[in-house]
C-alpha positions as YAML, in Angstrom:
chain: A
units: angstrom
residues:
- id: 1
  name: UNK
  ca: [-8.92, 3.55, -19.87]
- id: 2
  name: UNK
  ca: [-10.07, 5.98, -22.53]
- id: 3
  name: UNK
  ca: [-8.12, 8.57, -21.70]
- id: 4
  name: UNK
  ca: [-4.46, 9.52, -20.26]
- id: 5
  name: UNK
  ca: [-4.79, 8.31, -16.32]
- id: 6
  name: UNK
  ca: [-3.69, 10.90, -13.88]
- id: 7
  name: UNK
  ca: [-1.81, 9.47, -11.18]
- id: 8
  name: UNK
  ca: [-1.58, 10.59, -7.76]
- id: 9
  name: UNK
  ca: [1.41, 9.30, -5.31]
- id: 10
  name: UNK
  ca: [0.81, 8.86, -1.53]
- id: 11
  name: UNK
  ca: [3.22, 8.56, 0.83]
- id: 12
  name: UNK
  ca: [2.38, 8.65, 4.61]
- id: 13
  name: UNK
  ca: [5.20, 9.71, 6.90]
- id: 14
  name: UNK
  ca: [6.31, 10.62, 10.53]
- id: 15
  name: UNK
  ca: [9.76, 11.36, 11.33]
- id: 16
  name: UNK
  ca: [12.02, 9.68, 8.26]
- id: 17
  name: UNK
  ca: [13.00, 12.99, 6.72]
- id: 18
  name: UNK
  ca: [16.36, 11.29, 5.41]
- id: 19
  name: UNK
  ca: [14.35, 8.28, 3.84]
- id: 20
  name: UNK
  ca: [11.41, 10.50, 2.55]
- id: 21
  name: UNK
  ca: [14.22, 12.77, 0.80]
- id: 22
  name: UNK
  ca: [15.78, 9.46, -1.03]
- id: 23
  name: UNK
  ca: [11.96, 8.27, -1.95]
- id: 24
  name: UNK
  ca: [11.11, 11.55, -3.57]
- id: 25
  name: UNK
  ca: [14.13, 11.85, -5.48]
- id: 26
  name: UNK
  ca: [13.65, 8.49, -6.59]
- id: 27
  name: UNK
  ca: [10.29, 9.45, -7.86]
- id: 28
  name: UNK
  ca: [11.58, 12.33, -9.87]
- id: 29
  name: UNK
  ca: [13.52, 10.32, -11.94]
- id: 30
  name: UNK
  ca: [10.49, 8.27, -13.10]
- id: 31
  name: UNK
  ca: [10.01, 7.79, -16.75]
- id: 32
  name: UNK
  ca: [6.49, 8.22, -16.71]
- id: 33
  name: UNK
  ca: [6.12, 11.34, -13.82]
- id: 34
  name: UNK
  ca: [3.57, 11.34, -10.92]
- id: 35
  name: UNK
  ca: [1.12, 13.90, -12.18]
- id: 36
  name: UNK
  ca: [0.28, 14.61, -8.48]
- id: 37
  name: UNK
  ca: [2.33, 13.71, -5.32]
- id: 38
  name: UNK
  ca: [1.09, 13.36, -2.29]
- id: 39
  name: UNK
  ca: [2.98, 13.02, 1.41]
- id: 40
  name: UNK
  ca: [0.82, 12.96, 4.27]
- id: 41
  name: UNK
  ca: [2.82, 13.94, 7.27]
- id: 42
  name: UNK
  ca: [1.42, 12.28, 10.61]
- id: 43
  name: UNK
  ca: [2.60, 14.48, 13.45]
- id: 44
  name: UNK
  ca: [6.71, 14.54, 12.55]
- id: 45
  name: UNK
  ca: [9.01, 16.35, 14.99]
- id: 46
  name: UNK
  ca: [11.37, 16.18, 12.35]
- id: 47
  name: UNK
  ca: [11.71, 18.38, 8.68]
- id: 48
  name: UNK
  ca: [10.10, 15.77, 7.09]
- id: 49
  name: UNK
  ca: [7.42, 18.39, 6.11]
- id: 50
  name: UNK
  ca: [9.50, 20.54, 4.56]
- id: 51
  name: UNK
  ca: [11.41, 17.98, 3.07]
- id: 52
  name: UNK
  ca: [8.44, 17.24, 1.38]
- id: 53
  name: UNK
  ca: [7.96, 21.10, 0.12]
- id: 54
  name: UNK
  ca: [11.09, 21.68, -1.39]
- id: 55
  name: UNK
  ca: [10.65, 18.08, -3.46]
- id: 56
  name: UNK
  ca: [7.27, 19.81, -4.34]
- id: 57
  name: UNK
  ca: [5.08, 17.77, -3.12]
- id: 58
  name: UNK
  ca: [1.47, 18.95, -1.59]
- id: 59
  name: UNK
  ca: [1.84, 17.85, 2.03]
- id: 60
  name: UNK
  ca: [-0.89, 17.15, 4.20]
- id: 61
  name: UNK
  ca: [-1.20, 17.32, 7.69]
- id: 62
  name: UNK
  ca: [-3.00, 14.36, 9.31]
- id: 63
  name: UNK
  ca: [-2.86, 14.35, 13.34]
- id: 64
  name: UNK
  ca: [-5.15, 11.55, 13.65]
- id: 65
  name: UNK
  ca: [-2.22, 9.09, 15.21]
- id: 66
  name: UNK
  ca: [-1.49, 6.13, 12.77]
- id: 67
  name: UNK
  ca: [-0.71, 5.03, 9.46]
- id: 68
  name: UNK
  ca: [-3.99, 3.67, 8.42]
- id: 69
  name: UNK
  ca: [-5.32, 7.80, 9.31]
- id: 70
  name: UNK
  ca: [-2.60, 8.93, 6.97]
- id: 71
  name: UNK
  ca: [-3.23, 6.50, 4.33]
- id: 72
  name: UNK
  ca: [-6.60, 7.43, 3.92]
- id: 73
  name: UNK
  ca: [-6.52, 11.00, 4.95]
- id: 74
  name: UNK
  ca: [-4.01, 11.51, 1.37]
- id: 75
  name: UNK
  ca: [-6.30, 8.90, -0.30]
- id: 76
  name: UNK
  ca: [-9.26, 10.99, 0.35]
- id: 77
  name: UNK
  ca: [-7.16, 14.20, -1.13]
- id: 78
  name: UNK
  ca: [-5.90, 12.20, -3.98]
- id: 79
  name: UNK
  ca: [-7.56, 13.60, -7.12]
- id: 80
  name: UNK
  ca: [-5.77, 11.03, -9.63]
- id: 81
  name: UNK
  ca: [-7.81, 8.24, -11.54]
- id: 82
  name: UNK
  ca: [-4.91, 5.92, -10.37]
- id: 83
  name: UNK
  ca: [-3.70, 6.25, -6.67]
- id: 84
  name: UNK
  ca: [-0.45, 4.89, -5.91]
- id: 85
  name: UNK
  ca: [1.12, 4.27, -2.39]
- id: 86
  name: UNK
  ca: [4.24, 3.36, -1.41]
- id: 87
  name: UNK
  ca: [6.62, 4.16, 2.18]
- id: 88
  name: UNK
  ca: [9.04, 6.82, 3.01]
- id: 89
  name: UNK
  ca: [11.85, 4.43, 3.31]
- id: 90
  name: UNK
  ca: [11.02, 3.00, -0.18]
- id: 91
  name: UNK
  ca: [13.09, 3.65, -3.32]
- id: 92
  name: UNK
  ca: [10.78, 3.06, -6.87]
- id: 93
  name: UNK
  ca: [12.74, 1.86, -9.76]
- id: 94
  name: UNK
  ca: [12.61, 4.71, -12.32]
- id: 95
  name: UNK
  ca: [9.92, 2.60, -14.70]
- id: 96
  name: UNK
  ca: [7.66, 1.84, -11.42]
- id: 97
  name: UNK
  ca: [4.92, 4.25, -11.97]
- id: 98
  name: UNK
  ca: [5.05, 3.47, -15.99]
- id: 99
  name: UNK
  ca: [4.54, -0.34, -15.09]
- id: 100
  name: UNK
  ca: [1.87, 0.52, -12.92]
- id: 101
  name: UNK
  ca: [-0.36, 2.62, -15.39]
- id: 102
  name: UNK
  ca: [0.63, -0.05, -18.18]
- id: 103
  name: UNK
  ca: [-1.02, -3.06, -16.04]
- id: 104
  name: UNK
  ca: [-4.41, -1.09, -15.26]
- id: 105
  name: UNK
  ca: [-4.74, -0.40, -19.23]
- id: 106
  name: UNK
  ca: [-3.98, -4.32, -19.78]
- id: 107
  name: UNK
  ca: [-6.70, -5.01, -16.94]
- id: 108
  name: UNK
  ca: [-9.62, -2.72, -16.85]
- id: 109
  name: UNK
  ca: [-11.11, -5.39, -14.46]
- id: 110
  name: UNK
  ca: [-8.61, -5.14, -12.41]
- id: 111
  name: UNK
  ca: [-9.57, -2.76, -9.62]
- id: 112
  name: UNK
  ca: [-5.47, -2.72, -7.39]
- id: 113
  name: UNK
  ca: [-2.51, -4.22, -7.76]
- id: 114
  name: UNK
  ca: [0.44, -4.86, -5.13]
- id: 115
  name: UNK
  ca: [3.98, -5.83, -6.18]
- id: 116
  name: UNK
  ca: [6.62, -7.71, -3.88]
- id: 117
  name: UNK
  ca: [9.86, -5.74, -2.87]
- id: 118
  name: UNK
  ca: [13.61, -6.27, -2.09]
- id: 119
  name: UNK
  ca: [15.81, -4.59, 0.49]
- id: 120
  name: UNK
  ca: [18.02, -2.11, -0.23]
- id: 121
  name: UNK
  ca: [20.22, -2.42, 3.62]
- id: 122
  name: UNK
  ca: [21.54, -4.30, 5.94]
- id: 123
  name: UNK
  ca: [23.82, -7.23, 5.21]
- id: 124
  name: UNK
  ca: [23.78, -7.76, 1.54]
- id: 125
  name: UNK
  ca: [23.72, -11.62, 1.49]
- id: 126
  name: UNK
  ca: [20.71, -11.54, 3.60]
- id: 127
  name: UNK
  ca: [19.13, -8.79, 1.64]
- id: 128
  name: UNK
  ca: [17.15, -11.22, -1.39]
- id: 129
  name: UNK
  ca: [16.35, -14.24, 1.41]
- id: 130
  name: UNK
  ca: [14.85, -12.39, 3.97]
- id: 131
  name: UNK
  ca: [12.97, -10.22, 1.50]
- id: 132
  name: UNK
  ca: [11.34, -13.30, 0.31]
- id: 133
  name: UNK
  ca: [10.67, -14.93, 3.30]
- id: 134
  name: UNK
  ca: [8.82, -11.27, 5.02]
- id: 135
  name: UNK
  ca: [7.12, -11.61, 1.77]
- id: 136
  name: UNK
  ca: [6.27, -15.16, 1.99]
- id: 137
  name: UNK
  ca: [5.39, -14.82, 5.02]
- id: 138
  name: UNK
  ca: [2.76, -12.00, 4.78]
- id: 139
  name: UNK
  ca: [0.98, -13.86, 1.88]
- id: 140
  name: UNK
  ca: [0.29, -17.17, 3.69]
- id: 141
  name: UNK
  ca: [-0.40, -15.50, 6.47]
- id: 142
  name: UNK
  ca: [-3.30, -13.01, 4.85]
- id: 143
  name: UNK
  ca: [-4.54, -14.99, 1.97]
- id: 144
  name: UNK
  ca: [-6.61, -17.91, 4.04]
- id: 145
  name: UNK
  ca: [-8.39, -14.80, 5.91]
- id: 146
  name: UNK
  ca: [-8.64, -12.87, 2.78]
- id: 147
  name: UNK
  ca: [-9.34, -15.44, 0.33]
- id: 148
  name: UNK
  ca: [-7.41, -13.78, -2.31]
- id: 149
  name: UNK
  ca: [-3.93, -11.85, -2.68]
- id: 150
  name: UNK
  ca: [-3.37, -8.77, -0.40]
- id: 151
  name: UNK
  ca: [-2.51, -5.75, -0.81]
- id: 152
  name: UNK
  ca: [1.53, -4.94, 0.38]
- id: 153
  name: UNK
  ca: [1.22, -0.89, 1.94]
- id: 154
  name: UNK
  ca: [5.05, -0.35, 0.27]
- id: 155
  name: UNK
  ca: [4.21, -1.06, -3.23]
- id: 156
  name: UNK
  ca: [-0.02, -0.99, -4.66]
- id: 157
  name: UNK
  ca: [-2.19, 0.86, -6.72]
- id: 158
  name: UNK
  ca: [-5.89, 1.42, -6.95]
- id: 159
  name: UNK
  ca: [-8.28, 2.91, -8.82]
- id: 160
  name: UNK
  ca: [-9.79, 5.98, -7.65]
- id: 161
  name: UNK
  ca: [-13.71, 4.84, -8.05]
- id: 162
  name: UNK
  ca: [-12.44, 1.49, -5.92]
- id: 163
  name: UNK
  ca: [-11.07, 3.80, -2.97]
- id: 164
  name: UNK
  ca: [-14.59, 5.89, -2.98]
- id: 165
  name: UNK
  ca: [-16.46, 2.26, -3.20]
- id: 166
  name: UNK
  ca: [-14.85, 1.58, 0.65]
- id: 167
  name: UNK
  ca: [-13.43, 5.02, 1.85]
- id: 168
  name: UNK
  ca: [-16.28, 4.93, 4.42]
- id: 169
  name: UNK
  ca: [-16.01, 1.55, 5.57]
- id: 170
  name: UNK
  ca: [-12.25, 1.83, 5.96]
- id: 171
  name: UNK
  ca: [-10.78, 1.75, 9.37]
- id: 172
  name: UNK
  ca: [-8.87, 4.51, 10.02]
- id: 173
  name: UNK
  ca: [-8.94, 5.23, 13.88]
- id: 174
  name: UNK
  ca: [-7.02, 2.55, 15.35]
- id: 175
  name: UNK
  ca: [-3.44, 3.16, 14.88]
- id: 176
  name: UNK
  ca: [-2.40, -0.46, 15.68]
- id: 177
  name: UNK
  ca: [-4.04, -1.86, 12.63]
- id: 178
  name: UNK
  ca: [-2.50, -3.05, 9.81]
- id: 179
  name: UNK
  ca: [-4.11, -0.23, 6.68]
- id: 180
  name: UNK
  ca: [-3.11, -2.31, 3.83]
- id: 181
  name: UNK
  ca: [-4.80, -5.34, 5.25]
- id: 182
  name: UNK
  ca: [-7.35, -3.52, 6.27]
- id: 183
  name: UNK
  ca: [-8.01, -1.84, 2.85]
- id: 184
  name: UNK
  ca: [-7.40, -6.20, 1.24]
- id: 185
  name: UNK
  ca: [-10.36, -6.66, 3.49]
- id: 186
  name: UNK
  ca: [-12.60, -4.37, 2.02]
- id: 187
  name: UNK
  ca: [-11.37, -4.06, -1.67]
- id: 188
  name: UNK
  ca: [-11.44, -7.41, -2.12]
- id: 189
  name: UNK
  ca: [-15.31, -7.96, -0.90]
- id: 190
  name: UNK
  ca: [-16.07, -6.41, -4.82]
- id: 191
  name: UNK
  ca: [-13.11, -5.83, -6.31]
- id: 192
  name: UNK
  ca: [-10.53, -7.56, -8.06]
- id: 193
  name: UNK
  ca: [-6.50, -7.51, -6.38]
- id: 194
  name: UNK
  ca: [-3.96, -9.06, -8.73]
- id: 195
  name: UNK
  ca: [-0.44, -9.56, -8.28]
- id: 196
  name: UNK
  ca: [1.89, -6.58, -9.93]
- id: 197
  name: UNK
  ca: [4.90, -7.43, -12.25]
- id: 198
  name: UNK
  ca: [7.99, -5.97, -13.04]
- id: 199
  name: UNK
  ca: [10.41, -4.28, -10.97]
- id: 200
  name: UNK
  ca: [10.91, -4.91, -7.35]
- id: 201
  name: UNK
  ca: [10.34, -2.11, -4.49]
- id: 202
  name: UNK
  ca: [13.29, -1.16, -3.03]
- id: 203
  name: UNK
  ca: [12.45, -0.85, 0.86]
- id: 204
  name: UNK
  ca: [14.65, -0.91, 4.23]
- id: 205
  name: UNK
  ca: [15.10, -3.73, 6.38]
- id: 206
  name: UNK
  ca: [13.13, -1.86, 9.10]
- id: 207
  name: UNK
  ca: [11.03, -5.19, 9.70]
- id: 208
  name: UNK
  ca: [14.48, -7.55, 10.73]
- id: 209
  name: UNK
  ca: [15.93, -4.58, 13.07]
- id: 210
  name: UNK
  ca: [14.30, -5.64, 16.32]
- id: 211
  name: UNK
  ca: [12.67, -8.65, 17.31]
- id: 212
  name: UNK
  ca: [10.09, -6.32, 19.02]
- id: 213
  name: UNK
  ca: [9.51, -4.40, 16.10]
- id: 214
  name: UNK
  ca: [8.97, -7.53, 14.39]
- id: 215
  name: UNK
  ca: [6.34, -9.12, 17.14]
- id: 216
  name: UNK
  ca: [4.67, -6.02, 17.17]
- id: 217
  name: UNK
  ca: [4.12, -6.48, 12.67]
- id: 218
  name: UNK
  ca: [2.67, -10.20, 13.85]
- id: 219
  name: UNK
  ca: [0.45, -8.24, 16.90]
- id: 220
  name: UNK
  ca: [-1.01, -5.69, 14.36]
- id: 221
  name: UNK
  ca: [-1.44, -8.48, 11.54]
- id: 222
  name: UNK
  ca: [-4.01, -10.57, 13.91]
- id: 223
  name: UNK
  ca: [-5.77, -7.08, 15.29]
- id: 224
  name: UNK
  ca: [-6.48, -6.38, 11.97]
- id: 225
  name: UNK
  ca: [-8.19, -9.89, 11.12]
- id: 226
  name: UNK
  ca: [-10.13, -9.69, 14.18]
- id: 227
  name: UNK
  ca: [-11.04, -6.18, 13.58]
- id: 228
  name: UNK
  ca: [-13.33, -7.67, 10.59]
- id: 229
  name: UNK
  ca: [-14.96, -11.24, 12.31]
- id: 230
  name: UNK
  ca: [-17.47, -12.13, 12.44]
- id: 231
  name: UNK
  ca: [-18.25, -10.61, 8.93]
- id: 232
  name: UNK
  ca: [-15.34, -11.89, 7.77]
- id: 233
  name: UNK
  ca: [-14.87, -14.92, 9.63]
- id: 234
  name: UNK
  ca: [-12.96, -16.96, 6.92]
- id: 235
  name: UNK
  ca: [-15.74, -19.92, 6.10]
- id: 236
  name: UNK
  ca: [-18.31, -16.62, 5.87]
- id: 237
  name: UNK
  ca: [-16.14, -14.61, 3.44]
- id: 238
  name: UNK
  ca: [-14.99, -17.69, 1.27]
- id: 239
  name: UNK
  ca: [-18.43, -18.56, 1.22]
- id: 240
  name: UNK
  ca: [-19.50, -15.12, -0.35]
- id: 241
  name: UNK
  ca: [-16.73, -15.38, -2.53]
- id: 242
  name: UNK
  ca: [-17.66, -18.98, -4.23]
- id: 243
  name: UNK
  ca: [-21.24, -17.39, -4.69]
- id: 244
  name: UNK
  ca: [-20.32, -14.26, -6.36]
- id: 245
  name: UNK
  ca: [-17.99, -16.57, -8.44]
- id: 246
  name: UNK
  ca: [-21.12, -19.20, -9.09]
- id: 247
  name: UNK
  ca: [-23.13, -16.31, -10.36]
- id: 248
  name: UNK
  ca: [-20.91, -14.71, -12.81]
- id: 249
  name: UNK
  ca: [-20.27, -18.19, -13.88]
- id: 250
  name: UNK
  ca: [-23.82, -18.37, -15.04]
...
């Protein structure tokens, strides 16, 4: 980058007015500041709006039910060269934003990144185990369909020129997808996702608190790779990829 990035935050929420007020505040003790912060608030019945307000952030109204709606709709308003996104039950460690803008001026080829994260409740020798295993878990399970490293919803960052590459190809009107595998899918046709160093998310053990919470993570995660066959059945994207690859190669 030639010039000082602007970076817009996004954070989609509905009903976590407690969590979004520890996320914000987390994010105003950054050492590099959020020149533009974002919460898109899908349909609360809570304060989470104004909880959002007196942080000062812009908050958007997106009644479209469903995350992947909300992600978009506060990509789409994002005016930053660099759009981060992260959940409203996730606490950033004060250099995350800093890290963030330091790896896209180390890699101007790199188009996102995604980090891994570590949970900050529930029983604390648990906490570091489990975090690795959801973690595990969501790589081995996304990478054969993907055919390269996926994008994790509580701690990424694009560019702003990738998000307008695939903004309209994005699904965004079926609530039961998963929107960060969703947005893998199409980032990752022309664009390169590499893995995000440094400092660990700090998100809630939402996924472990019911086992029908957690079956209904698993239900989204095979919607979503259905959602995209046959285009992206995985011999047909893998094959795309190892041409793309061939030709650069020559």
């Amino acid at each position: 980058m030639n010039h000082q990035a602007r970076v817009s935050v996004v954070i989609p929420v509905k009903n976590d007015s407690a969590e979004l007020a520890r996320c914000l505040a987390a994010l105003a003790r950054q050492s590099r500041p959020a020149d533009e912060l974002i919460v898109v608030d899908n349909g609360s019945s809570d304060d989470s709006a104004q909880t959002a307000v007196c942080a000062g952030a812009t908050v958007i109204s997106c009644l479209a039910p469903g995350i992947p709606a909300a992600s978009s709709c506060g990509y789409d308003a994002a005016t930053g060269d660099l759009i981060l996104r992260l959940d409203a039950d996730c606490v950033p460690a004060p250099s995350w934003i800093a890290e963030v803008v330091s790896s896209f001026e180390t890699r101007p080829d790199v188009s996102a990144f995604s980090g891994y994260a570590r949970f900050i409740d529930g029983p604390k020798l648990l906490r570091a185990p489990l975090a690795a295993l959801y973690l595990l878990a969501y790589v081995l399970a996304t990478a054969p369909a993907l055919g390269h490293w996926p994008l994790f919803g509580s701690n990424m960052a694009m560019r702003r020129e990738a998000w307008d590459a695939v903004r309209a190809a994005a699904h965004r009107d079926d609530p039961e997808l998963h929107d960060d595998m969703d947005l893998s899918f199409h980032l990752g046709e022309g664009h390169r996702i590499r893995y995000l160093k440094g400092a660990a998310m700090g998100m809630s053990m939402r996924p472990f608190h019911s086992a029908a919470a957690f079956r209904r993570r698993l239900a989204r995660g095979f919607r979503t790779v259905l959602a995209h066959w046959p285009h992206d059945f995985p011999p047909r994207r893998w094959g795309r990829r190892i041409s793309r690859a061939a030709g650069l190669g020559r």
